[in-house]
MARPASE-685501 format. One record per residue: residue in one letter; x, y, z of N, C-alpha, C in turn. Coordinates in steps of 0.02 Angstrom, whole numbers, padded with zeros to 5 digits. Each point is the difference from the previous one (the first is absolute). Layout:
MARPASE-685501
<resn A | n_X X | n_Y Y | n_Z Z | ca_X X | ca_Y Y | ca_Z Z | c_X X | c_Y Y | c_Z Z> $
...
END
This chain:
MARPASE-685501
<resn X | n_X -00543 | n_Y 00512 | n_Z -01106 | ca_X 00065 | ca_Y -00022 | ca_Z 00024 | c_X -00003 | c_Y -00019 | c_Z 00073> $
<resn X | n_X -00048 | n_Y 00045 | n_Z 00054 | ca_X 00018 | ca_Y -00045 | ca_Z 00059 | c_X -00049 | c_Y -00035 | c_Z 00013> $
<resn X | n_X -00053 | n_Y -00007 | n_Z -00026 | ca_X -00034 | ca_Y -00071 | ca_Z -00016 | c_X 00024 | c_Y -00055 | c_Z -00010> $
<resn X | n_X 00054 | n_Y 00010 | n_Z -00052 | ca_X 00045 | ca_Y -00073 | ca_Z -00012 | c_X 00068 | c_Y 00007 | c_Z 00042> $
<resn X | n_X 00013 | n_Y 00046 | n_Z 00039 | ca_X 00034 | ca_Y -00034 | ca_Z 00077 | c_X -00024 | c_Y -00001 | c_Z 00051> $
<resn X | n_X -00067 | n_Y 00011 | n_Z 00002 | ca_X -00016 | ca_Y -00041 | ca_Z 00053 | c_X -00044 | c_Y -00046 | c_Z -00005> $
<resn X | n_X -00014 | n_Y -00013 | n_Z -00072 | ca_X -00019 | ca_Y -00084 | ca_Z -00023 | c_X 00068 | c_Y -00023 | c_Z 00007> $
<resn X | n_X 00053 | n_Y 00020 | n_Z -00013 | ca_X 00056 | ca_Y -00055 | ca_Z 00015 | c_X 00026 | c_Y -00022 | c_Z 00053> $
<resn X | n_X -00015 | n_Y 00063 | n_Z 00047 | ca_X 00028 | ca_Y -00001 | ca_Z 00067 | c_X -00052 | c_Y -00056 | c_Z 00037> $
<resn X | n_X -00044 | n_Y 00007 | n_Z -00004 | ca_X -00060 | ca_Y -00055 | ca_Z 00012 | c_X 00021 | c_Y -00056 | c_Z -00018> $
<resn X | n_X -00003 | n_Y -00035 | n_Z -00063 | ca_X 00013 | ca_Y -00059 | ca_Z -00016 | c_X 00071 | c_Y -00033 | c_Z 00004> $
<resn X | n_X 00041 | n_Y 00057 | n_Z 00037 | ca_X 00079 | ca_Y -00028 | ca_Z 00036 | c_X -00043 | c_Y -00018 | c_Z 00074> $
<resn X | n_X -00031 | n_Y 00025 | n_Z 00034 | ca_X -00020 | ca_Y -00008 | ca_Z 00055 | c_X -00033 | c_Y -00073 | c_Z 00012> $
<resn X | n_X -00038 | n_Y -00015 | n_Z -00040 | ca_X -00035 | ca_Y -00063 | ca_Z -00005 | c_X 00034 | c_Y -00053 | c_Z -00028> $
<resn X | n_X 00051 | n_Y 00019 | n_Z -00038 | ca_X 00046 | ca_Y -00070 | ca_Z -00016 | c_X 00044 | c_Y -00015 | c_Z 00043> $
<resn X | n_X 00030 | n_Y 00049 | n_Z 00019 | ca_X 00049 | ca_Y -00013 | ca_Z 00090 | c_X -00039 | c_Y -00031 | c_Z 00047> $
<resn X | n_X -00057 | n_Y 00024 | n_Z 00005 | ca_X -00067 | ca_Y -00031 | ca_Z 00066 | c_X 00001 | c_Y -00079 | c_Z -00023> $
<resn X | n_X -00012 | n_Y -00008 | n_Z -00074 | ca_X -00027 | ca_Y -00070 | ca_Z -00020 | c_X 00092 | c_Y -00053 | c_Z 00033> $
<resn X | n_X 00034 | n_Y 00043 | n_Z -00030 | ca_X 00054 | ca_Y -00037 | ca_Z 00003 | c_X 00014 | c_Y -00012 | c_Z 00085> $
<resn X | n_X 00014 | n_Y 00048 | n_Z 00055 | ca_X -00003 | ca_Y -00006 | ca_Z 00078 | c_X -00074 | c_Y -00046 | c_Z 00023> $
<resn X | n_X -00052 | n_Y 00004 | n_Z -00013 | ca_X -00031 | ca_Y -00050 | ca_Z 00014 | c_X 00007 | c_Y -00055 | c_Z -00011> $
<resn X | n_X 00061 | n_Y -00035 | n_Z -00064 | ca_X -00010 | ca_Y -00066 | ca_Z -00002 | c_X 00064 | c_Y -00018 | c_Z 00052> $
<resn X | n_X 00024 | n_Y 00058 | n_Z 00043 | ca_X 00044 | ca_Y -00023 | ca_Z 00045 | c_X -00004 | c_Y -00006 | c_Z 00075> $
<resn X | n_X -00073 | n_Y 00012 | n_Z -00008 | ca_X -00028 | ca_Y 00011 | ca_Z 00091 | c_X -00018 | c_Y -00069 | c_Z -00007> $
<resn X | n_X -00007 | n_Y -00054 | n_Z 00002 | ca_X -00021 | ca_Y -00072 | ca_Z 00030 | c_X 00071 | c_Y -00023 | c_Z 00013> $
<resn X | n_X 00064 | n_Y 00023 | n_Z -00002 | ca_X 00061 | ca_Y -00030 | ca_Z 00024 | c_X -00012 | c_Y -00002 | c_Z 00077> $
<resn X | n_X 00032 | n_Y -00054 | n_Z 00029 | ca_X -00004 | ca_Y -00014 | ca_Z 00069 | c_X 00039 | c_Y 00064 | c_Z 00045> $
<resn X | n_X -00015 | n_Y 00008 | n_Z 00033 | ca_X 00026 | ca_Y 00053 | ca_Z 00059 | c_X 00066 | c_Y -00015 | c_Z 00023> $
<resn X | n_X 00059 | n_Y 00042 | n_Z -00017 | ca_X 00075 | ca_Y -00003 | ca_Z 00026 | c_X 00004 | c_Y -00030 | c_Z 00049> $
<resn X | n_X 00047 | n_Y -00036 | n_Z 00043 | ca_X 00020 | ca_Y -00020 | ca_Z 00051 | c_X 00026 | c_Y 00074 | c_Z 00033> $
<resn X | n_X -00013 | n_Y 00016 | n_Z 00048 | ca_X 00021 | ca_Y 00044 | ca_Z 00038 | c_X 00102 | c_Y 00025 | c_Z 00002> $
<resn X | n_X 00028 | n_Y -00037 | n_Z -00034 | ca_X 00061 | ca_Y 00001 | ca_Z -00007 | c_X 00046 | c_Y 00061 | c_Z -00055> $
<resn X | n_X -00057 | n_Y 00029 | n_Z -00021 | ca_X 00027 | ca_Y 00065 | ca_Z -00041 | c_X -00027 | c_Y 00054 | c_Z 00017> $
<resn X | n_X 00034 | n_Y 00047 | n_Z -00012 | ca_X -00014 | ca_Y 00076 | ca_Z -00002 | c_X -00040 | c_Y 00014 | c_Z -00061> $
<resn X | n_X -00022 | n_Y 00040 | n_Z 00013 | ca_X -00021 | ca_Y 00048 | ca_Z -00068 | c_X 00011 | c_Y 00096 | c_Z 00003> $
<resn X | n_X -00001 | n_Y 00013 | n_Z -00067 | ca_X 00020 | ca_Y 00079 | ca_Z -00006 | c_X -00035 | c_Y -00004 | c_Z -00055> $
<resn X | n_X -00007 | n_Y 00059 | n_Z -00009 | ca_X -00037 | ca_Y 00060 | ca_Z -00061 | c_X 00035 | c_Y 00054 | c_Z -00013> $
<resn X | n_X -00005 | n_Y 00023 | n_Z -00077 | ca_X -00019 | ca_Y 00069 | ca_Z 00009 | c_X -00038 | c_Y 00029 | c_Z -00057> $
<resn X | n_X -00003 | n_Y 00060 | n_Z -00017 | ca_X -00084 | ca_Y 00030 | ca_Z -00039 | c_X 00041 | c_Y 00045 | c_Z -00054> $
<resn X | n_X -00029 | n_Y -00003 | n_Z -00066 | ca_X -00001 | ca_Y 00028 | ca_Z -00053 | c_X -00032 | c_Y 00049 | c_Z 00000> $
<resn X | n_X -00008 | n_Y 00060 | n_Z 00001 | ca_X -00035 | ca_Y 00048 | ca_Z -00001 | c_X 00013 | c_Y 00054 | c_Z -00082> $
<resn X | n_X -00051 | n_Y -00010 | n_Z -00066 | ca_X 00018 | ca_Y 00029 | ca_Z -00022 | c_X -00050 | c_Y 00051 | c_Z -00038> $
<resn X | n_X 00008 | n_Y 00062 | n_Z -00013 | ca_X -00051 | ca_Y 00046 | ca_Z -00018 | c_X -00026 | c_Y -00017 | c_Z -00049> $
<resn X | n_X -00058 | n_Y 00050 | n_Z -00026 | ca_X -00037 | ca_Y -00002 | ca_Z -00061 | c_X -00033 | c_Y 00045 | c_Z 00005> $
<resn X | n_X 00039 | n_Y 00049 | n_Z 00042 | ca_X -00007 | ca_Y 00074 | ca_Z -00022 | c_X 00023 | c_Y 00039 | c_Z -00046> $
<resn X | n_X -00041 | n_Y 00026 | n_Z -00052 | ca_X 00007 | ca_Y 00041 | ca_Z -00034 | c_X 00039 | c_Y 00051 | c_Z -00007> $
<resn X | n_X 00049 | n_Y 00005 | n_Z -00063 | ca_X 00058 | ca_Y 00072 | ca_Z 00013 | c_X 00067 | c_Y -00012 | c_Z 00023> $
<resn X | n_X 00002 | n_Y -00069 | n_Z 00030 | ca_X 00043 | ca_Y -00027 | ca_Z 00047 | c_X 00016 | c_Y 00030 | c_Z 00063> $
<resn X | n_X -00066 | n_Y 00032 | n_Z 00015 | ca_X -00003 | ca_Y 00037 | ca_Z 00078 | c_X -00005 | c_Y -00041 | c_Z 00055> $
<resn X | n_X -00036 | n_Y -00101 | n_Z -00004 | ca_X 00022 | ca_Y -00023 | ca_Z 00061 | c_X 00083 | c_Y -00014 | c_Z 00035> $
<resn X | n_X -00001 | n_Y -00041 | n_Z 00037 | ca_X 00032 | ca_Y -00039 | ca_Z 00005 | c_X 00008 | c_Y -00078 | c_Z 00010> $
<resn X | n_X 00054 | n_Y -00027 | n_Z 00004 | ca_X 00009 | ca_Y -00093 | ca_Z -00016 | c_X 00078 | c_Y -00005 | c_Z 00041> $
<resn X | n_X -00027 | n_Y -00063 | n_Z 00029 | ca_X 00045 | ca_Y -00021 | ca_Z 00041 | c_X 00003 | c_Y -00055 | c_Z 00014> $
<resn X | n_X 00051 | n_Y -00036 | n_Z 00018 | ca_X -00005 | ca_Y -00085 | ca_Z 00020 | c_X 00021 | c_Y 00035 | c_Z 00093> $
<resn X | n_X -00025 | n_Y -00062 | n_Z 00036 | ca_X -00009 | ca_Y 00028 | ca_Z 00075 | c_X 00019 | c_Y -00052 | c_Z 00025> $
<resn X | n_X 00030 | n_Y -00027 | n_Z 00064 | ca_X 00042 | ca_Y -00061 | ca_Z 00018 | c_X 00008 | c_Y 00033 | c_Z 00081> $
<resn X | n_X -00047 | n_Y -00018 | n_Z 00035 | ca_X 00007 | ca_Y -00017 | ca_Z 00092 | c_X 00074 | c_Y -00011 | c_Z 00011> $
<resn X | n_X 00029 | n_Y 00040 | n_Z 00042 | ca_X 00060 | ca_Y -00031 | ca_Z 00038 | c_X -00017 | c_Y 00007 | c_Z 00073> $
<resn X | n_X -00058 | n_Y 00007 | n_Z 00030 | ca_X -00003 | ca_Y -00036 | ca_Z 00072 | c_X -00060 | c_Y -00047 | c_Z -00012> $
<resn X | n_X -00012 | n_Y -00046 | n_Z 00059 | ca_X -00061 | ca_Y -00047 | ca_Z 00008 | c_X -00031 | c_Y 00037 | c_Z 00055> $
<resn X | n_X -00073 | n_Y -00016 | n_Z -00014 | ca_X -00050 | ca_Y -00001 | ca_Z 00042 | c_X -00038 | c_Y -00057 | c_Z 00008> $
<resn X | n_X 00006 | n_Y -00011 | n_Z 00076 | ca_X -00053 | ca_Y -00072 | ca_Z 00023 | c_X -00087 | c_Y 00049 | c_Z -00012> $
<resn X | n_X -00032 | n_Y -00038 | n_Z -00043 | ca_X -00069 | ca_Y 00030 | ca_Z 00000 | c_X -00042 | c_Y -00013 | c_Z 00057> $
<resn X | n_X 00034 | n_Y -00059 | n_Z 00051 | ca_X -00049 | ca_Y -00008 | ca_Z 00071 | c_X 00004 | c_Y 00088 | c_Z 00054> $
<resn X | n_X 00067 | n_Y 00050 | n_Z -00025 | ca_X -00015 | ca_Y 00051 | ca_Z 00034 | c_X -00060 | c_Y 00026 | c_Z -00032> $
<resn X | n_X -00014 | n_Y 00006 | n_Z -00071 | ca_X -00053 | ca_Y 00041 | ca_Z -00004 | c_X -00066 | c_Y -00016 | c_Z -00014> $
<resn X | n_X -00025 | n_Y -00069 | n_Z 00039 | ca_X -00054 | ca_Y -00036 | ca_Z -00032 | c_X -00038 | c_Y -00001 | c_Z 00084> $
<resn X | n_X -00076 | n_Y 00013 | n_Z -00014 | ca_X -00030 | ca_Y 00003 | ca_Z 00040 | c_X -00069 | c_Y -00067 | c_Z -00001> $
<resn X | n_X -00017 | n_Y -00030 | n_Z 00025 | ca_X -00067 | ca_Y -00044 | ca_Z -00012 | c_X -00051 | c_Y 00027 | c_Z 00039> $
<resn X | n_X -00051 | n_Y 00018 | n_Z -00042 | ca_X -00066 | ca_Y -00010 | ca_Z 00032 | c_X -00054 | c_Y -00035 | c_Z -00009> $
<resn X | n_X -00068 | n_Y 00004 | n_Z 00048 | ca_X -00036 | ca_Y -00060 | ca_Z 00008 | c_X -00043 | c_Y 00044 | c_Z 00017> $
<resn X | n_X -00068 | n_Y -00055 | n_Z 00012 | ca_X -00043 | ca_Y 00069 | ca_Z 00020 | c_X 00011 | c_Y 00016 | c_Z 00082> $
<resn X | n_X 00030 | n_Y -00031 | n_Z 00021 | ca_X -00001 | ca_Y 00025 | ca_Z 00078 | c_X 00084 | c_Y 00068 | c_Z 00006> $
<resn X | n_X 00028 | n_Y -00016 | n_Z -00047 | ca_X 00064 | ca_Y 00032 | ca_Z 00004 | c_X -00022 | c_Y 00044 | c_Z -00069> $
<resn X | n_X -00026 | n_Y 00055 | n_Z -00025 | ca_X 00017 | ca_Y 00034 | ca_Z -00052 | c_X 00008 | c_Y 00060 | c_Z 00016> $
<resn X | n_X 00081 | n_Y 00024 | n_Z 00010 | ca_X 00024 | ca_Y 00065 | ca_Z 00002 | c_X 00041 | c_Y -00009 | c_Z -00080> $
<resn X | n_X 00028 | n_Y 00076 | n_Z 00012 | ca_X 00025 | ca_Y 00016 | ca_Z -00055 | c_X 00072 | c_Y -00027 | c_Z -00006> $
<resn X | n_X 00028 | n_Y -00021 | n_Z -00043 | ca_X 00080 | ca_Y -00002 | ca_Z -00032 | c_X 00039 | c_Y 00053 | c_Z 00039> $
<resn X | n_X 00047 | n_Y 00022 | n_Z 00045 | ca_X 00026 | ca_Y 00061 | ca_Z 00024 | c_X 00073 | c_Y -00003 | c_Z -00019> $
<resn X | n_X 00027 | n_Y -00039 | n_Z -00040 | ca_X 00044 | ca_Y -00012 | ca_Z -00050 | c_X 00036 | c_Y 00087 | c_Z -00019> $
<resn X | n_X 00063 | n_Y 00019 | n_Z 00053 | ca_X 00049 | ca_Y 00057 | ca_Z -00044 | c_X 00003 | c_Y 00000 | c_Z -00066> $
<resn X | n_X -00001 | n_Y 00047 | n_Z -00036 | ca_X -00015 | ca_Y 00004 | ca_Z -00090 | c_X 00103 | c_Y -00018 | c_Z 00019> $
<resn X | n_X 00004 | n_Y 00052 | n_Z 00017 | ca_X 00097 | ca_Y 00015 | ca_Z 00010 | c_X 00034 | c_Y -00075 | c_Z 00026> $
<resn X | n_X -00026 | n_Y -00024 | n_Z 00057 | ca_X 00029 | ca_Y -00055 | ca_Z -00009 | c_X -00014 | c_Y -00072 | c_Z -00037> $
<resn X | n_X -00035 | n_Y 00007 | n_Z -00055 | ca_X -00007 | ca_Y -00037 | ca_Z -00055 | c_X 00052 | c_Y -00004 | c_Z -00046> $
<resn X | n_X -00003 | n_Y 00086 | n_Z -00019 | ca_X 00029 | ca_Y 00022 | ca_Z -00058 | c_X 00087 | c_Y -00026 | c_Z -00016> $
<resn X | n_X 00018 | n_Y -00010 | n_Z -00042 | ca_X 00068 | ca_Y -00018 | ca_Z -00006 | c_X 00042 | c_Y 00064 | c_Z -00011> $
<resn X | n_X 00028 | n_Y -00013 | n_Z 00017 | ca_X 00085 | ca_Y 00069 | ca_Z -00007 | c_X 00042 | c_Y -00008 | c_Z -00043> $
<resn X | n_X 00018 | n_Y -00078 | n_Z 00008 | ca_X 00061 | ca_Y -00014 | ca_Z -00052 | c_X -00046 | c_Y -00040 | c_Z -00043> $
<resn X | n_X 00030 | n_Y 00039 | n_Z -00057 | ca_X -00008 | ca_Y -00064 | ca_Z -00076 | c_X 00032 | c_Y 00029 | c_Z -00045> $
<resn X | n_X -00011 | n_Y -00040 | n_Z -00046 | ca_X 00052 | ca_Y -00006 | ca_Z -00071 | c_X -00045 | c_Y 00025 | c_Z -00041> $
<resn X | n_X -00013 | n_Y 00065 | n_Z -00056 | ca_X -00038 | ca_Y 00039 | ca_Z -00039 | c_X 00083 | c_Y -00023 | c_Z -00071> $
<resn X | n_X -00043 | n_Y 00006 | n_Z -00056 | ca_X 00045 | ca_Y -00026 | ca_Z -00050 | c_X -00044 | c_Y 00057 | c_Z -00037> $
<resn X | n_X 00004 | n_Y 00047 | n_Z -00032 | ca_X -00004 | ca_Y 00030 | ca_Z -00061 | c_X -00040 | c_Y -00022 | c_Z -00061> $
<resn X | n_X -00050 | n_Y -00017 | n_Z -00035 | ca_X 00001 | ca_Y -00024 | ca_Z -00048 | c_X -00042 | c_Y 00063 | c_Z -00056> $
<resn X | n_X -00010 | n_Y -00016 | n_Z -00041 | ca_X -00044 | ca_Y 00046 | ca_Z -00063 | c_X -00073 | c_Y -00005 | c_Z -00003> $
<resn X | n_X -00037 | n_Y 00032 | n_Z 00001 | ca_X -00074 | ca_Y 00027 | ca_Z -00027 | c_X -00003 | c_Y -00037 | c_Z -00070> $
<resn X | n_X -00059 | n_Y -00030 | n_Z -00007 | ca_X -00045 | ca_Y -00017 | ca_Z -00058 | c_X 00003 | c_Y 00064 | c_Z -00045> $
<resn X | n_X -00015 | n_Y 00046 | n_Z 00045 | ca_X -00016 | ca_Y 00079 | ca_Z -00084 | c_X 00051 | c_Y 00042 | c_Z 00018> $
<resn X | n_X 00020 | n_Y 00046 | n_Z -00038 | ca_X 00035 | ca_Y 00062 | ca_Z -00015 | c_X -00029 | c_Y 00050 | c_Z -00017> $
<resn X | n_X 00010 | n_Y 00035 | n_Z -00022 | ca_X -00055 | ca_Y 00077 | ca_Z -00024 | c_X -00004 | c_Y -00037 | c_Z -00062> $
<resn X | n_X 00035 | n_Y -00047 | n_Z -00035 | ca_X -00040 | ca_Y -00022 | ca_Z -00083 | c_X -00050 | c_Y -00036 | c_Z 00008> $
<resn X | n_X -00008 | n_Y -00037 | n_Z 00049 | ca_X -00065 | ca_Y -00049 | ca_Z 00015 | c_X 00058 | c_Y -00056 | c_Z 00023> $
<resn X | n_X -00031 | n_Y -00075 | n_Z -00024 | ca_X 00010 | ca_Y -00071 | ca_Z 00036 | c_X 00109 | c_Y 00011 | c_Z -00032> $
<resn X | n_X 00021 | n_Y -00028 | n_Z 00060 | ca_X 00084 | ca_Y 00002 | ca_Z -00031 | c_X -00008 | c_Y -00088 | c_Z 00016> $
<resn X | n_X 00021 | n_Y -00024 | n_Z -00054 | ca_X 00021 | ca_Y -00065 | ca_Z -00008 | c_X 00057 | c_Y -00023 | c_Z 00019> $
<resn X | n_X 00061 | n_Y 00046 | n_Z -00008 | ca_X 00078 | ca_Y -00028 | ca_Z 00026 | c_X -00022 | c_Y 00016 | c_Z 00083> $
<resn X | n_X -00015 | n_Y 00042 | n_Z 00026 | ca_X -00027 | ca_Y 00004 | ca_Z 00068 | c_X -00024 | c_Y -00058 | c_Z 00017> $
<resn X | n_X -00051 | n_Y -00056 | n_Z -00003 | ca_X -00022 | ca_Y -00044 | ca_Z 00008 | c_X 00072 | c_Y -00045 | c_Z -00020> $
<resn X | n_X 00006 | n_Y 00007 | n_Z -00054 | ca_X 00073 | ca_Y -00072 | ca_Z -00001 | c_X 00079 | c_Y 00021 | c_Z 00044> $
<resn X | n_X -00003 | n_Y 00084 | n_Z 00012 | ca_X 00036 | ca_Y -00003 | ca_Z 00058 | c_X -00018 | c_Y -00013 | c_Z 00075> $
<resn X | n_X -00061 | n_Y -00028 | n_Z 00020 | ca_X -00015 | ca_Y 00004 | ca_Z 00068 | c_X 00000 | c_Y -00081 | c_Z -00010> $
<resn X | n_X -00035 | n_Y -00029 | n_Z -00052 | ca_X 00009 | ca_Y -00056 | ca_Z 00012 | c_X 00081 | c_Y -00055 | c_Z 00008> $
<resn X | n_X 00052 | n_Y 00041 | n_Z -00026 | ca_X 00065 | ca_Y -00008 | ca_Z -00014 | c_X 00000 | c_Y -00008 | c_Z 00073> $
<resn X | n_X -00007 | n_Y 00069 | n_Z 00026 | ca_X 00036 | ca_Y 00007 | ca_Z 00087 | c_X -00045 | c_Y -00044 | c_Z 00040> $
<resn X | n_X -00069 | n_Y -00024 | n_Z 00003 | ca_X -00049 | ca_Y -00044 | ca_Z 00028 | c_X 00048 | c_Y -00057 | c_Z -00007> $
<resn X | n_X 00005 | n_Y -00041 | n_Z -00033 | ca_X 00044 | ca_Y -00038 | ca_Z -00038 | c_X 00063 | c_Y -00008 | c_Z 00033> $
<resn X | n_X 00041 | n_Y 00054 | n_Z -00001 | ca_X 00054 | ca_Y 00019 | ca_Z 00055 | c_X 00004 | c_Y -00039 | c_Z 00067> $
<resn X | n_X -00067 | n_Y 00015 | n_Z 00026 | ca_X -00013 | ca_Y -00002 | ca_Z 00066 | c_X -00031 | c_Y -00074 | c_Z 00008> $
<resn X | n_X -00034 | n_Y 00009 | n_Z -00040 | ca_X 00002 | ca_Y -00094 | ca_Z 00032 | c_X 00051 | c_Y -00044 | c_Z -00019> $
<resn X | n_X 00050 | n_Y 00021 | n_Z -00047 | ca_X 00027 | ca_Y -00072 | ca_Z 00003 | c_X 00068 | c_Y 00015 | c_Z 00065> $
<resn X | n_X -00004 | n_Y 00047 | n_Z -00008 | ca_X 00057 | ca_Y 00021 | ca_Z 00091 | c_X -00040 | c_Y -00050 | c_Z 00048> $
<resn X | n_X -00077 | n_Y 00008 | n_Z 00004 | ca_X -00030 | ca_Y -00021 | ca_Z 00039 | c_X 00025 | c_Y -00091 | c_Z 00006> $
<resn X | n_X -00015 | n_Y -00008 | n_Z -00058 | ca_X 00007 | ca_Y -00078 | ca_Z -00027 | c_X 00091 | c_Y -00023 | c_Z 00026> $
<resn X | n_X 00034 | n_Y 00034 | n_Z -00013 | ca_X 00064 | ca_Y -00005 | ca_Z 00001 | c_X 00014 | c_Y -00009 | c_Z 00067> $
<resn X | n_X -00050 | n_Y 00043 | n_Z 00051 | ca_X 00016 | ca_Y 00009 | ca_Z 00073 | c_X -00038 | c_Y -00074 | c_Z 00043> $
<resn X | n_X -00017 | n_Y -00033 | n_Z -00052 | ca_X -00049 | ca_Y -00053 | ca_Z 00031 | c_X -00056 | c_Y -00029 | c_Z 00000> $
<resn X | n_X -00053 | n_Y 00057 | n_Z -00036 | ca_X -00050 | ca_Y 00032 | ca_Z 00031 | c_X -00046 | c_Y -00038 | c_Z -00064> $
<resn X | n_X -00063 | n_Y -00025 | n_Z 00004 | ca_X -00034 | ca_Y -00063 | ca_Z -00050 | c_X -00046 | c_Y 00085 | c_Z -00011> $
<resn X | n_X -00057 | n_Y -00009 | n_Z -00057 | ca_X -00036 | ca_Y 00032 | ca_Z -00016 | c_X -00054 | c_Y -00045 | c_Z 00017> $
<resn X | n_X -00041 | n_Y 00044 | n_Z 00030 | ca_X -00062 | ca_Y -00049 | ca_Z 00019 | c_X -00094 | c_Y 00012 | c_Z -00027> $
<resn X | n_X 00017 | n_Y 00084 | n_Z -00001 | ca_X -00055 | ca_Y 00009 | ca_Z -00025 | c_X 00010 | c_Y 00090 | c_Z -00030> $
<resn X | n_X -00037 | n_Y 00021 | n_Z -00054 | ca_X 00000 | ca_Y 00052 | ca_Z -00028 | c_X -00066 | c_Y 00015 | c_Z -00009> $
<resn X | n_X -00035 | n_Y 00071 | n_Z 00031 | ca_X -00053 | ca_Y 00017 | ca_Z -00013 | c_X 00014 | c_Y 00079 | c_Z -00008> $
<resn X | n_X -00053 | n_Y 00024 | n_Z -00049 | ca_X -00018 | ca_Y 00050 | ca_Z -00032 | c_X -00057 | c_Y 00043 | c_Z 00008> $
<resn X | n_X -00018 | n_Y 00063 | n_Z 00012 | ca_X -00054 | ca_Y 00034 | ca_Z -00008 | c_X 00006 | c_Y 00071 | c_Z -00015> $
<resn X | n_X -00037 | n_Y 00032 | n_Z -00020 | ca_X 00002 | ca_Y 00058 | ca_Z -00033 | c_X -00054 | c_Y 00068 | c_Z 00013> $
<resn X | n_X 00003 | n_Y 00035 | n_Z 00037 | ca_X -00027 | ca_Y 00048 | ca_Z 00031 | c_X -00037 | c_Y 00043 | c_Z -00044> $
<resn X | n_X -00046 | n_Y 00030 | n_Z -00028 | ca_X -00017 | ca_Y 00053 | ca_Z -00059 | c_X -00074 | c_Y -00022 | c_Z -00006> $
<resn X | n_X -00053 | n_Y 00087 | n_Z 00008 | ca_X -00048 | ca_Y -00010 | ca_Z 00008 | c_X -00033 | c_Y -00030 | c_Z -00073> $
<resn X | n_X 00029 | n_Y 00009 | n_Z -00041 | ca_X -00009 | ca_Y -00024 | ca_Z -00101 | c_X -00045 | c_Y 00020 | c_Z -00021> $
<resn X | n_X -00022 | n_Y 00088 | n_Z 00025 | ca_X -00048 | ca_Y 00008 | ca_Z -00042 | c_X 00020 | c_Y 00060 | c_Z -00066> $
<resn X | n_X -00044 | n_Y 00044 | n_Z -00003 | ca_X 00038 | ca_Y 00027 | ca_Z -00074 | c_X 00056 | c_Y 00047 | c_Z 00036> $
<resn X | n_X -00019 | n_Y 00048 | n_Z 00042 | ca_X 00047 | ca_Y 00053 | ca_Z 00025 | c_X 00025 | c_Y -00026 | c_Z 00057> $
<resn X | n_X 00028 | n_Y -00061 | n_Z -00010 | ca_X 00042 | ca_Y -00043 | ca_Z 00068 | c_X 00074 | c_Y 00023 | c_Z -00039> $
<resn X | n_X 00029 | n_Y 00035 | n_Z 00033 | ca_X 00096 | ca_Y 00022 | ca_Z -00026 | c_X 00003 | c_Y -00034 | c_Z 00061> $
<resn X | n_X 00005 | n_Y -00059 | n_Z 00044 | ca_X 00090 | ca_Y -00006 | ca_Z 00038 | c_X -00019 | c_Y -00061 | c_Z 00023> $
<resn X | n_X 00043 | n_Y -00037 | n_Z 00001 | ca_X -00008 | ca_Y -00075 | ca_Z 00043 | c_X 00050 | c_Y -00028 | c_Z 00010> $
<resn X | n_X 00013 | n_Y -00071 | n_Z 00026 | ca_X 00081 | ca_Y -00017 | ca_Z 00018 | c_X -00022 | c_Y -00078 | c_Z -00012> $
<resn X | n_X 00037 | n_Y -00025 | n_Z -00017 | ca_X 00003 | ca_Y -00079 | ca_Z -00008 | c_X 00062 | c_Y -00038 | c_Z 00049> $
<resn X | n_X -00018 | n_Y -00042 | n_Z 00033 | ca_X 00023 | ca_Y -00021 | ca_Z 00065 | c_X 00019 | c_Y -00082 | c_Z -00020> $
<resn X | n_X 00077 | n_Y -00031 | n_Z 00038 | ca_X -00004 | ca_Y -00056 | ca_Z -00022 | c_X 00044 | c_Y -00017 | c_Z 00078> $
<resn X | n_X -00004 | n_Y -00064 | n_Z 00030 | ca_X 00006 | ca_Y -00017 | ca_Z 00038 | c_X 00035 | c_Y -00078 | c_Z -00017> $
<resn X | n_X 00068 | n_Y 00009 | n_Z 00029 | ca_X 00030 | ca_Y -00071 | ca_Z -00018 | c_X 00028 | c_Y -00026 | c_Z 00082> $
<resn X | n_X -00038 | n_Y -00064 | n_Z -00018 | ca_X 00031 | ca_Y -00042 | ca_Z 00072 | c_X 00034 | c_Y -00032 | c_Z -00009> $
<resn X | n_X 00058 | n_Y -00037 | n_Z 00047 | ca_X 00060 | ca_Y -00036 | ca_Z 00020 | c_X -00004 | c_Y -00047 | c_Z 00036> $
<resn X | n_X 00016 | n_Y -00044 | n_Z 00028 | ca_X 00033 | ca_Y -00028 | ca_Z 00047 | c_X 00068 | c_Y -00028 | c_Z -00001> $
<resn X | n_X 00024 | n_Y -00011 | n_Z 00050 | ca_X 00072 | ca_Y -00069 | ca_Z -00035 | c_X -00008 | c_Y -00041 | c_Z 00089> $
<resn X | n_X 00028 | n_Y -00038 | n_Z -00006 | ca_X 00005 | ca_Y -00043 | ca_Z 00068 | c_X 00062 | c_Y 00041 | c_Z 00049> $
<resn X | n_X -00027 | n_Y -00010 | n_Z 00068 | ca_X 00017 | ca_Y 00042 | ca_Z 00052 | c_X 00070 | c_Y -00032 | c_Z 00013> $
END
């Protein structure tokens, strides 16, 4: 049984990849839109002991504070605050675990995807184009691997 989810979880991974690669040769935005994200986070822990969450930034960070270049004449370290990276405010949404103490819950999956669903078309409603969706899935897959999380990342833009 988790042989064939994580043969499945695999071959979701590679058909999303096949499908986002045939969208990377589009020409590069005009600088005239924004973009936003936010992350799917959902368990596949066993028992239904992880947790799952959809996650949504409500401050910005310019990444020129925390980006350092080096060369070989300049190589010090990154001295980048962990704290002032970190975000404070965001939007955490609730969602359901893949398992329960019976094993895989299926309405769990069609309720997260309901509220996923939710959330983007607010997104859509607010303006906001879908631009790209990527997927990956954390879990070492071997026999006595119990816990992993499957991760999905949806981007936005709309014009500024």
């Amino acid at each position: 049984m988790k042989n064939l989810q994580f043969t499945t979880i695999a071959v979701s991974v590679i058909a999303i990849s096949v499908v986002l690669f045939a969208f990377t040769n589009q020409p590069a935005p005009p600088a005239s839109y924004e973009f936003t994200s936010f992350t799917v986070v959902e368990s596949i822990v066993p028992n239904g002991l992880g947790r799952s969450r959809i996650i949504n930034a409500l401050e910005a960070r310019d990444y020129k504070e925390f980006t350092s270049v080096r060369s070989e004449e300049e190589n010090g370290r990154n001295k980048s605050d962990r704290d002032e990276i970190r975000v404070k405010n965001f939007e955490e949404t609730k969602i359901l675990n893949f398992f329960n103490i019976g094993g895989i819950r299926f309405q769990n999956i069609a309720a997260n995807d309901a509220v996923i669903n939710s959330k983007v078309n607010y997104m859509l409603a607010d303006g906001w184009e879908i631009v790209q969706i990527v997927a990956g899935v954390e879990s070492v897959g071997s026999k006595d691997d119990t816990e992993g999380i499957y991760i999905t990342r949806f981007y936005f833009r709309r014009a500024k």
